[in-house]
Residue, then its C-alpha position, 0 to 999 in steps of 0.5 A: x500500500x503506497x499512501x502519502x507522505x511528508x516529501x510527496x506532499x511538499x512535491x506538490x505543494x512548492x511548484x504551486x506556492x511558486x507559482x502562486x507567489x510569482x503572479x502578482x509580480x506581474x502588477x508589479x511589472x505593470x506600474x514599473x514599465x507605466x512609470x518609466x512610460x506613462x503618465x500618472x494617470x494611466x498608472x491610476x487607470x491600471x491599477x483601478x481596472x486591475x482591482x475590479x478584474x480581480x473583483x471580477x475573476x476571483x470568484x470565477x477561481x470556484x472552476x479551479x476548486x471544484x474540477x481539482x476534487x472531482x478529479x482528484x476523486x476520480x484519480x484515486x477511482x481510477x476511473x479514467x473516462x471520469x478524469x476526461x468528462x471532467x475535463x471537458x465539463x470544466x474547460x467547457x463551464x470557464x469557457x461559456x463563463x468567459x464568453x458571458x465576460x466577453x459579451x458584457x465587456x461594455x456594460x462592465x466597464x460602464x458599471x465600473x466606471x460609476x462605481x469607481x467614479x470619485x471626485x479625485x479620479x480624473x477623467x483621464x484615469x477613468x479612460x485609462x480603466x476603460x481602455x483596460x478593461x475593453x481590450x483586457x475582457x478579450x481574452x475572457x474564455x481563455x483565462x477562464x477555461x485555463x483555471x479549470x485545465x490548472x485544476x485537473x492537473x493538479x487534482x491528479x498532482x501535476x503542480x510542477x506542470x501546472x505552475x511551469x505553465x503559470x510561471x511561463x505565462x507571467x514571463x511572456x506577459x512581463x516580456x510583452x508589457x515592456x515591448x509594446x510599452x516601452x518599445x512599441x509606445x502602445x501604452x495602457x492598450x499594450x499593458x492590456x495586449x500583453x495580458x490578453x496574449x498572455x492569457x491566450x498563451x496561458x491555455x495553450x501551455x496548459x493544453x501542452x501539460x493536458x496532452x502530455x499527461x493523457x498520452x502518459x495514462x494510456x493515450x490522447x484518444x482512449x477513454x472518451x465516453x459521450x455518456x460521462x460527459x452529462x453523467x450527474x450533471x446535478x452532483x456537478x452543478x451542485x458542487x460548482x455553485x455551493x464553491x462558487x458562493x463560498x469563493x464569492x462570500x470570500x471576496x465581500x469579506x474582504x471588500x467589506x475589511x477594506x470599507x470598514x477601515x476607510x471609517x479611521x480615514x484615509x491614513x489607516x485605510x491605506x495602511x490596511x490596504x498594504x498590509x493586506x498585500x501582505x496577508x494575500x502574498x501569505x495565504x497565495x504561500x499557504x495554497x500550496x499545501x492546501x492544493x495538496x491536500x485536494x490532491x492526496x485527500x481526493x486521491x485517497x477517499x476514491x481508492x477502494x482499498x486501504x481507503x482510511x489508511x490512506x486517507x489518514x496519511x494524506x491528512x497527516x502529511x498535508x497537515x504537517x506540511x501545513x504547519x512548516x509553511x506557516x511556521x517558517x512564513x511567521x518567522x519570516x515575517x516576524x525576523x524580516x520585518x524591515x525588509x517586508x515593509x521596505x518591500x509594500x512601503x512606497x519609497x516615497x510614502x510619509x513617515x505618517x503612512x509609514x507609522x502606522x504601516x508599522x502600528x499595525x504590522x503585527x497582525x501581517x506577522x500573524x497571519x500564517x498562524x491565522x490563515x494556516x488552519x482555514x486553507x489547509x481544511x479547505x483543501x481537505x473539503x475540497x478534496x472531498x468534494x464538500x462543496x455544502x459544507x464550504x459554503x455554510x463555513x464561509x456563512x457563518x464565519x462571514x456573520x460573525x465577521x460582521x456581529x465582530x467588526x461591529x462590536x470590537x471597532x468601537x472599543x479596539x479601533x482599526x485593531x478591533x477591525x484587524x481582530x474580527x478579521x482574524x476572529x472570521x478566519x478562525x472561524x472558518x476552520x471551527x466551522x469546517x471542523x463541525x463537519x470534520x465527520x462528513x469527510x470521515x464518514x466517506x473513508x467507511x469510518x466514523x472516527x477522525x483520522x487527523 
């Protein structure tokens, strides 16, 4: 019997945390090349159109989730007509969600245009967005659809394919930013262009790794079955929208953080605000050990010997590997605190803006503690196929957030925003521990196996 162990499951964890890790450089890219090329004004364009294509593409990621579990189970079944209707079934959901997009482009980048419109947003910043946006929303279906090809390979445990296509991706875009900026003069449309074929290029690496993999389990063309691709379309669009609402509870939590902190004003909201880009580089980190645990936790519950064994290795390994990352990434954070603030800070920032980065640093520091708990049970859930119960945590933890953020503001300040945040993350793992006897009942045992 070959279960899951510690070295088997960082394989699968580093490639995706790289990857993870190494996608936001890519705004980074974007505001350096800008700089050097563009004027103030398309740089705030950018970065406007870049948060609601994040506000718009972050819940979509559900494609992602859902297609890594039920591959994953299907991995362990050995049911290879299964792993290829899901395939198609994934790539087919991020493709029509991304022709949705593209059909709306206008009217979203209209409604964005209102939603972001302020006194201090210049008309120039707005056509910046607008242009973004419209060219940006082109490649819709293709990066969509790749969320779903990253999923089935890494439920089966392809990381190291998956993240060299993303790791890829990020290259090419970072290449054609600074050709068709600096060199081609295209500005905020050759932001948007190098995004768009990137993206394209995106599906096609991934295409590459799915072709690669189906000729190493037998063959391109074996195993197709017409039947399996509307088999319980139920169970699939069940799964699908339970971890779509989770994801998208997610996202509002977040967004309702950042409006809760524009109360203390503009000071403190721009200091949360970089310390939150701390927290996402740290929980990107953390999904490496949570895709992990999809992987091994799936593959383990749809062996049909040994089944328990399994997946109790599964669950110690990733559990372990859990606690190293957020371990060394505390450390990190708590030794390196010079250079993680040199790192957010703006050079040009206020010593104002700078003290009160630093008043509340120590809440950066503790999220790998924070997050560690949460993004590893959701992989495990994920793994599972327990979209019901994902959903329901993220409810629930969602209005404690809210009854939290209400009550401790008031007494503690931004640090009682900061607190009822934590106090939501840490609930989001009481809750799923509610279920733990879900997952435990699909081994054929009633006891936990952590």
């Amino acid at each position: 019997m070959k279960s899951a162990s510690l070295n088997s499951a960082f394989r699968l964890a580093w490639p995706a945390s790289l990857a993870a890790m190494i996608t936001p450089l890519l705004g980074v890219v974007d505001s350096a090349v800008l700089a050097r090329a563009g004027s103030p004004a398309d740089i705030a364009g950018v970065a406007l159109a870049s948060a609601v294509v994040s506000l718009l593409y972050w819940p979509l990621a559900f494609i992602r989730m859902s297609t890594a579990g039920q591959v994953a189970r299907a991995h362990g079944e050995e049911d290879e007509a299964g792993l290829r209707a899901y395939l198609v079934q994934g790539l087919v959901l991020g493709a029509v969600l991304g022709l949705i997009v593209l059909v709306l482009r206008a009217p979203i980048t209209q409604l964005a245009a209102v939603t972001m419109a302020d006194d201090a947003v210049s008309a120039d910043a707005l056509g910046a967005m607008g242009t973004f946006l419209e060219i940006r929303f082109l490649a819709a279906p293709f990066a969509i659809a790749s969320t779903a090809a990253a999923g089935w390979l890494s439920g089966q445990g392809r990381t190291g394919l998956m993240g060299a296509a993303i790791i890829g991706t990020v290259i090419l875009n970072g290449v054609l930013d600074i050709w068709f900026v600096m060199g081609l003069e295209m500005g905020v449309a050759g932001i948007a262009l190098g995004t768009v074929l990137a993206e394209v290029f995106s599906l096609f690496a991934m295409g590459l790794a799915i072709l690669f993999v189906l000729h190493q389990r037998g063959g391109i063309g074996r195993d197709w079955q017409r039947s399996r691709l509307t088999h319980d379309l139920e169970g699939f669009f069940s799964l699908n929208a339970n971890i779509f609402i989770r994801t998208l509870l997610l996202s509002l939590t977040f967004a309702w953080f950042m409006r809760a902190g524009s109360r203390f004003g503009d000071l403190t909201l721009a200091a949360n605000q970089i310390l939150m880009q701390i927290v996402l580089v740290t929980g990107l980190a953390l999904d490496g050990p949570a895709i992990a645990a999809e992987s091994l936790v799936g593959t383990a519950l749809g062996r049909k010997e040994h089944r328990a064994e399994r997946f109790a290795a599964a669950v110690r390994a990733t559990a372990i590997l859990t606690t190293i990352f957020a371990g060394l990434l505390f450390l990190a954070l708590l030794i390196g605190r010079a250079p993680a603030l040199a790192m957010v800070i703006p050079q040009d920032a206020a010593p104002s803006l700078r003290q009160e980065v630093e008043l509340y640093y120590i809440w950066a520091a503790l999220s790998p503690l924070i997050l560690a708990l949460p993004f590893y049970l959701d992989g495990v859930f994920i793994g599972a196929t327990r979209g019901q119960e994902l959903r329901n945590s993220m409810a629930l933890s969602l209005l404690l957030f809210a009854v939290c953020a209400y009550g401790l503001q008031p007494l503690f300040g931004n640090h009682g925003l900061w607190l009822a945040f934590g106090i939501f993350m840490l609930a989001r793992a009481g809750t799923l521990w509610l279920w733990w006897g879900k997952v435990t009942a699909l081994t054929g045992r009633n006891e936990t196996a952590a």
